[in-house]
Structures are given as C-alpha cells and as structure tokens.
DRENNU-246576 format. One record per residue: chain; residue number from 1; residue in three letters; x, y, z of N, C-alpha, C in turn. Coordinates in steps of 0.1 Angstrom, whole numbers, plus 5000, padded with zeros to 4 digits. Each point is the difference from the previous one (the first is absolute). Last residue first. Example, Ala and Ser with C-alpha at 12.3 -4.5 7.8 and 13.67 -1.06 7.14 Angstrom:
BEGIN
<site A; 2; ser; <5128; 4978; 5071>; <5009; 5011; 5000>; <4992; 5011; 5008>>
<site A; 1; ala; <5003; 4943; 4999>; <4991; 5012; 5000>; <5009; 5012; 5000>>
This chain:
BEGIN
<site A; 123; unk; <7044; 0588; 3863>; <5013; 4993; 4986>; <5000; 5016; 4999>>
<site A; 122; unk; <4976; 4982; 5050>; <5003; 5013; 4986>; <5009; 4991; 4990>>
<site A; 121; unk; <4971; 4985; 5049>; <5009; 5003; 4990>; <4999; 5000; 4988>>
<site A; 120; unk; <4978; 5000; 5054>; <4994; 5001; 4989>; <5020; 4999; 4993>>
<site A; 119; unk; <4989; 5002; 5041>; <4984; 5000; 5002>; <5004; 4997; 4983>>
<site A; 118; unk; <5034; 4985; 5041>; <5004; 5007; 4985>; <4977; 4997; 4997>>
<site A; 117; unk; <5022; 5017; 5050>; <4995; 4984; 4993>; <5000; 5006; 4984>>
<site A; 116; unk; <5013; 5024; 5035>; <5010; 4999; 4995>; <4995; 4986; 4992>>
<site A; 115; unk; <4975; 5012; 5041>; <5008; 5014; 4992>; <5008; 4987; 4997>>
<site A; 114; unk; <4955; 4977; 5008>; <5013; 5009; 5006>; <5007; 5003; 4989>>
<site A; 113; unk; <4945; 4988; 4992>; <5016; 5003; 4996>; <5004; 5007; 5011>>
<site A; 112; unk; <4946; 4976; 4988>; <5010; 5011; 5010>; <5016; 4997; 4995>>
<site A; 111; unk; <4958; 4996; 4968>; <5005; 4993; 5008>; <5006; 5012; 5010>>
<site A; 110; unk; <4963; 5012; 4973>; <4998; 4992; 5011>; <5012; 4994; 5010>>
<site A; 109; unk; <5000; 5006; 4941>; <4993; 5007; 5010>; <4998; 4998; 5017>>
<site A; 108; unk; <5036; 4973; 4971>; <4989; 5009; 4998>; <4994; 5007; 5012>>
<site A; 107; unk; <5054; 4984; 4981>; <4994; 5000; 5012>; <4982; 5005; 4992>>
<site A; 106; unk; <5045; 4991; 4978>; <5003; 4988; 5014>; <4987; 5004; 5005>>
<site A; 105; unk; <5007; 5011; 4942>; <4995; 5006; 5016>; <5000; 4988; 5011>>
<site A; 104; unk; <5031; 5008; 4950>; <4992; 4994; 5006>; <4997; 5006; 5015>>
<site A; 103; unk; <5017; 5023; 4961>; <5005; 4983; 4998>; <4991; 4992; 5005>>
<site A; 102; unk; <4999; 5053; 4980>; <4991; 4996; 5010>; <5005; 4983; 5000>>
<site A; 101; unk; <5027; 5039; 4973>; <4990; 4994; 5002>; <4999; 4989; 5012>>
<site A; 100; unk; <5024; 5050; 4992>; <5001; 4991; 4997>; <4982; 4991; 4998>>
<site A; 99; unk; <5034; 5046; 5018>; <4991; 4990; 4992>; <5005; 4987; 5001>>
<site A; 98; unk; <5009; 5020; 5045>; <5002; 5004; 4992>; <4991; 4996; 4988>>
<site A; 97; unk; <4986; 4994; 5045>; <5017; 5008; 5000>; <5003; 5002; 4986>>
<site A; 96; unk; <4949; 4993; 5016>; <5006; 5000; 4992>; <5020; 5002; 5005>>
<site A; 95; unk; <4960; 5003; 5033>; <4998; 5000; 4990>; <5016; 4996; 5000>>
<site A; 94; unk; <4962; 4999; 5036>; <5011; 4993; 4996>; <5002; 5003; 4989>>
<site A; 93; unk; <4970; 5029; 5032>; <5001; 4996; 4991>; <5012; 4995; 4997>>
<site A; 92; unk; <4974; 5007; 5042>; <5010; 4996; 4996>; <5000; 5000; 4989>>
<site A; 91; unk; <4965; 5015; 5042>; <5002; 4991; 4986>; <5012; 5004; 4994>>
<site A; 90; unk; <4986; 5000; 5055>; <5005; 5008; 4987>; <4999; 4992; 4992>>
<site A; 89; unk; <4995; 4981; 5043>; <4988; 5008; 4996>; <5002; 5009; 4986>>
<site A; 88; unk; <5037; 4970; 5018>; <4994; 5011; 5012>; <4992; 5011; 4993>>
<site A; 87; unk; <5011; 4972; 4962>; <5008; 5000; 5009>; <4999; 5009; 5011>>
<site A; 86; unk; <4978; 4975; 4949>; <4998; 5012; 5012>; <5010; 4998; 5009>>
<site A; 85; unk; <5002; 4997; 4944>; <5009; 4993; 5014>; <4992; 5008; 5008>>
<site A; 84; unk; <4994; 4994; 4944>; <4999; 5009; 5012>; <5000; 4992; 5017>>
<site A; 83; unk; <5021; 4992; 4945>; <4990; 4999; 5011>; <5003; 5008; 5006>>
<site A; 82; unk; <5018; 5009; 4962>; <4998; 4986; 5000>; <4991; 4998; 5005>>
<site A; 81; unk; <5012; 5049; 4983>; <4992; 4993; 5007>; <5006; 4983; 4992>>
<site A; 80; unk; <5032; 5037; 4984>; <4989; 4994; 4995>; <4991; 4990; 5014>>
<site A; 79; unk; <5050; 5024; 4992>; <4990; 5004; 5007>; <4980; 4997; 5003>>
<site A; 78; unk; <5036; 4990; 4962>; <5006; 5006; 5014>; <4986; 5004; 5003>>
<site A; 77; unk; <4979; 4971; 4967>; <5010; 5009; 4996>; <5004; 5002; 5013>>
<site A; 76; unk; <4978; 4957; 4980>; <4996; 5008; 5006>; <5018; 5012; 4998>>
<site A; 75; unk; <4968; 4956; 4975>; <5013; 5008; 4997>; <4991; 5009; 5012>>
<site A; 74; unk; <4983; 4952; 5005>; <4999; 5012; 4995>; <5014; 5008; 5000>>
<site A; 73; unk; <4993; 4951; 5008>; <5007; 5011; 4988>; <4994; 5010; 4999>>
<site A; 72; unk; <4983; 4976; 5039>; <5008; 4999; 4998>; <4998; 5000; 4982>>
<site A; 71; unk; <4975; 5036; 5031>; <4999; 4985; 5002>; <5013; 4995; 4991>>
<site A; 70; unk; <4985; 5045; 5032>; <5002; 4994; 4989>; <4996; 4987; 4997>>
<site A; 69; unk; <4989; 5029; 5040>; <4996; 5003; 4991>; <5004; 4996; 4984>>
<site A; 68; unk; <4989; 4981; 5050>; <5003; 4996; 4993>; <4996; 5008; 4986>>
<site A; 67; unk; <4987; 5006; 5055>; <5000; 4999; 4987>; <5007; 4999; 4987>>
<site A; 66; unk; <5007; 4998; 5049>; <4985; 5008; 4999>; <4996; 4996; 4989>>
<site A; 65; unk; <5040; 4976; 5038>; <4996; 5006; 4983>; <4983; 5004; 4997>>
<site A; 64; unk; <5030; 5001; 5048>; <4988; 4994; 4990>; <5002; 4998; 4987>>
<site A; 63; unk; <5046; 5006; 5035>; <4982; 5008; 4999>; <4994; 4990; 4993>>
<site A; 62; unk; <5054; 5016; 5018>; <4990; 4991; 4996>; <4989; 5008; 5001>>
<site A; 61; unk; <5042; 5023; 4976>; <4994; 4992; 5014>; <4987; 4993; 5000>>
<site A; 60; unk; <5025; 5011; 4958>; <5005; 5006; 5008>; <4995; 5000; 5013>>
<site A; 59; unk; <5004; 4963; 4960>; <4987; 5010; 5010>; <5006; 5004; 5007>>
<site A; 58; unk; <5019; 4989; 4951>; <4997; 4994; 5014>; <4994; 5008; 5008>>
<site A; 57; unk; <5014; 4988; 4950>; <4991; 5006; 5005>; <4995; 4998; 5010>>
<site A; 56; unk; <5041; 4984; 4964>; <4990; 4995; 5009>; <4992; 5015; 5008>>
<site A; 55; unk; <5026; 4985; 4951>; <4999; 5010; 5008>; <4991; 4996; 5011>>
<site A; 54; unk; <5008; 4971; 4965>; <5018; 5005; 5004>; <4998; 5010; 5012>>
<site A; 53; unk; <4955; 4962; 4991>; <5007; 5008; 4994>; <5019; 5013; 5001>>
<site A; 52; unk; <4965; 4949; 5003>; <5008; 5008; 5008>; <5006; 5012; 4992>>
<site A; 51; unk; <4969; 4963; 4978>; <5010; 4999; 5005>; <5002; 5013; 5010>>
<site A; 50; unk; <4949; 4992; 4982>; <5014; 4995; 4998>; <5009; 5000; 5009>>
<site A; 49; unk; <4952; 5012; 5015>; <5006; 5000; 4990>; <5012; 4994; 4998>>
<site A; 48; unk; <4983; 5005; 5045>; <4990; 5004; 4988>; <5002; 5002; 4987>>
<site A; 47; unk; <5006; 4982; 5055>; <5011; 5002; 4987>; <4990; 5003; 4990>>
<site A; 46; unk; <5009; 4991; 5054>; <4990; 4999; 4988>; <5006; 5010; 4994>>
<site A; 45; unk; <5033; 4973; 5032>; <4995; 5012; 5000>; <4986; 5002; 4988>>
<site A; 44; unk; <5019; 4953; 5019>; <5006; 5012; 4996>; <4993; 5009; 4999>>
<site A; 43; unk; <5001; 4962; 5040>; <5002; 5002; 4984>; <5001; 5011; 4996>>
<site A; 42; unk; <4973; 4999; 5042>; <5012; 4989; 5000>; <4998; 5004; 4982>>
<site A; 41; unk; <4980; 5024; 5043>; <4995; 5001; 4988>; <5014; 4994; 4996>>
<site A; 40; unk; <4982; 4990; 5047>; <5010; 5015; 4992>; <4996; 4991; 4986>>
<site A; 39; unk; <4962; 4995; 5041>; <5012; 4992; 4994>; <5008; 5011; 4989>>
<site A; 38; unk; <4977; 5011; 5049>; <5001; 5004; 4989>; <5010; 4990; 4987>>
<site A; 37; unk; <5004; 4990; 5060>; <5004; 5008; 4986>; <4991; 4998; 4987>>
<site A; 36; unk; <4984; 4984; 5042>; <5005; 4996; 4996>; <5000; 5010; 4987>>
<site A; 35; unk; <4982; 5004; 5050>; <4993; 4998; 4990>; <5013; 4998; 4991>>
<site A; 34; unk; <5004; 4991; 5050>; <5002; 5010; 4991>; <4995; 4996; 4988>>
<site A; 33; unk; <4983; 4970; 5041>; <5007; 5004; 4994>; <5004; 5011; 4990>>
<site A; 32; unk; <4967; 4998; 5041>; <5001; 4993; 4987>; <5011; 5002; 4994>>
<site A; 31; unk; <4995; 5001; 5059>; <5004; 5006; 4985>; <4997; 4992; 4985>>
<site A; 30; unk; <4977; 4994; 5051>; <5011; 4995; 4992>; <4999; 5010; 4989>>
<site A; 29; unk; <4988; 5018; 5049>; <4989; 4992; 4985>; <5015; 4997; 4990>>
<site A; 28; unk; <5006; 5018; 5054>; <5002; 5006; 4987>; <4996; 4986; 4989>>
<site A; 27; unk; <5005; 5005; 5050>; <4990; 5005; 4993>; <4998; 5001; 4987>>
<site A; 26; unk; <5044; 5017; 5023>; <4989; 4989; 5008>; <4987; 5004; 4990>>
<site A; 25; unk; <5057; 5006; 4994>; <4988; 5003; 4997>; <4991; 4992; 5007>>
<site A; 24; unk; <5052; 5023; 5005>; <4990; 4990; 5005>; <4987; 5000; 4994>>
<site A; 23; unk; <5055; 5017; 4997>; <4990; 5005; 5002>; <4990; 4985; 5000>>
<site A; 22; unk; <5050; 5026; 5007>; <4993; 4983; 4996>; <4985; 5009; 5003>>
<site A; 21; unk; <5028; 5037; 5019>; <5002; 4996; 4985>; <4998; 4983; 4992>>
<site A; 20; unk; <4990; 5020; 5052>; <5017; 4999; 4993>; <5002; 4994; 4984>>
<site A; 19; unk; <4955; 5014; 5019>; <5010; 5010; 5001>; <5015; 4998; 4996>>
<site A; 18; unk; <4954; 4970; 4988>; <5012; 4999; 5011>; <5008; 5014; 4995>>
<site A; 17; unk; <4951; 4991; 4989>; <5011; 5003; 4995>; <5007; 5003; 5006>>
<site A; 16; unk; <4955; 4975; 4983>; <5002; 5003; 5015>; <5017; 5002; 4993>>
<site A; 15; unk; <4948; 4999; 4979>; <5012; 5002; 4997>; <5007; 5006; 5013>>
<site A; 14; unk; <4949; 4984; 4974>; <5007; 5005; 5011>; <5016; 4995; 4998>>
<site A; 13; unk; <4961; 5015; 4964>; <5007; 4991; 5004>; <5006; 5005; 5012>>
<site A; 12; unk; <4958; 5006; 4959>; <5013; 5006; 5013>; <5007; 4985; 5006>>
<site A; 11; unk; <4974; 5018; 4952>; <5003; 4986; 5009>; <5010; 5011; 5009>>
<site A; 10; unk; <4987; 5024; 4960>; <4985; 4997; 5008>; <5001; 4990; 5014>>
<site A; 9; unk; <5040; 5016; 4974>; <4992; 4996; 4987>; <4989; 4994; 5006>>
<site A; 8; unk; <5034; 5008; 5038>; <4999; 4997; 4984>; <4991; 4998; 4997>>
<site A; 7; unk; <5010; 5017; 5050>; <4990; 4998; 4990>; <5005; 4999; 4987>>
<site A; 6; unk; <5019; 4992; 5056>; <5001; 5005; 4986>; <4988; 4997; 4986>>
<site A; 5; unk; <5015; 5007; 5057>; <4988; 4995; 4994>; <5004; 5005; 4987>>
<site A; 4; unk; <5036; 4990; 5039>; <4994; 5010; 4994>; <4988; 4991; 4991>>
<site A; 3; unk; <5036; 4997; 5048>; <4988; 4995; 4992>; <4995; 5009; 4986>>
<site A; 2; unk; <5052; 4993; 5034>; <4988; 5010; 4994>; <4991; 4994; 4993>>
<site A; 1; unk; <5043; 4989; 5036>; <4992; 4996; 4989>; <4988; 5009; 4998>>
C-alpha cells in the first residue's frame, strides 16, 4: 500500500492505494454532488420573419454569430454578406449562394451555431 497527500482546488486529502489495483481512500470530506447540466434550449429555432425560404443557408462549422448583415426581404446577390460567423478566432463571412431574397433569419447576433445549423433562408 502506498500513502499519498493530494491537493484539489486548495483541499488535500489523504489517499491510501492498494498496488493490486482496488484502491482505498482515508480521510476524505464528503463529496457535493455534480453541478447539474445547463438546461438545453427546448422548441423551435428563433425565427425572424415569415415562412422558410427554398434555399437554406447553413453554417459551415460551428462558432458565434458576430453580426447580422441583412435582415428579412432584403434582395441580396451571389455572394452578398448575410452574417459574419467567428470560428477558432477567424471571422467568417456567411454569404449569399445564389440571388435572391432574404425569407427568414434562425439566428442573431451572439448566438453560438454547430456546423450545418440552417442560420438563415433564401426565395
């Protein structure tokens, strides 16, 4: 058996450790329970305008949203800024796949997006 003095987060604790792999604790202050999952964001996606539009506009990996450059019916053209996506420190510009107009935005400023979440759709 082996003794060791372990230090967490300022609390030591002593700790006795059978060689043949069971192990033993002495000393040791009750544990508080695991702090409890973050509640998940239930129902539908925020929505900013009308109906759904034919062309969806998804996030090529995840990240922030920075900024929100259109809003819903604006006419935008290929290639045209929608928003801007940070992703590992880089800003993203989300634009345009083809013309069209602006249906409706899933996401504002602030939120966070995984890859492939629809941020926005086109008519």
């Amino acid at each position: 058996m082996k003794k060791y003095t372990i230090t967490v987060n300022g609390v030591s604790y002593d700790v006795t450790v059978e060689e043949g792999g069971a192990a033993q604790s002495a000393s040791l202050p009750p544990l508080s329970p695991a702090p409890s999952a973050a509640p998940s964001r239930s129902g539908s996606p925020k929505k900013t305008g009308g109906e759904e539009g034919a062309v969806k506009v998804t996030a090529p990996m995840p990240g922030k949203v920075l900024a929100v450059k259109k809003q819903v019916g604006d006419a935008v053209k290929s290639g045209d800024t929608i928003l801007v996506l940070e992703a590992m420190k880089m800003e993203n510009d989300i634009v345009a796949p083809k013309d069209g107009v602006i249906a409706s935005l899933n996401v504002s400023s602030g939120d966070s997006v995984e890859s492939g979440a629809v941020l926005a759709s086109m008519n």
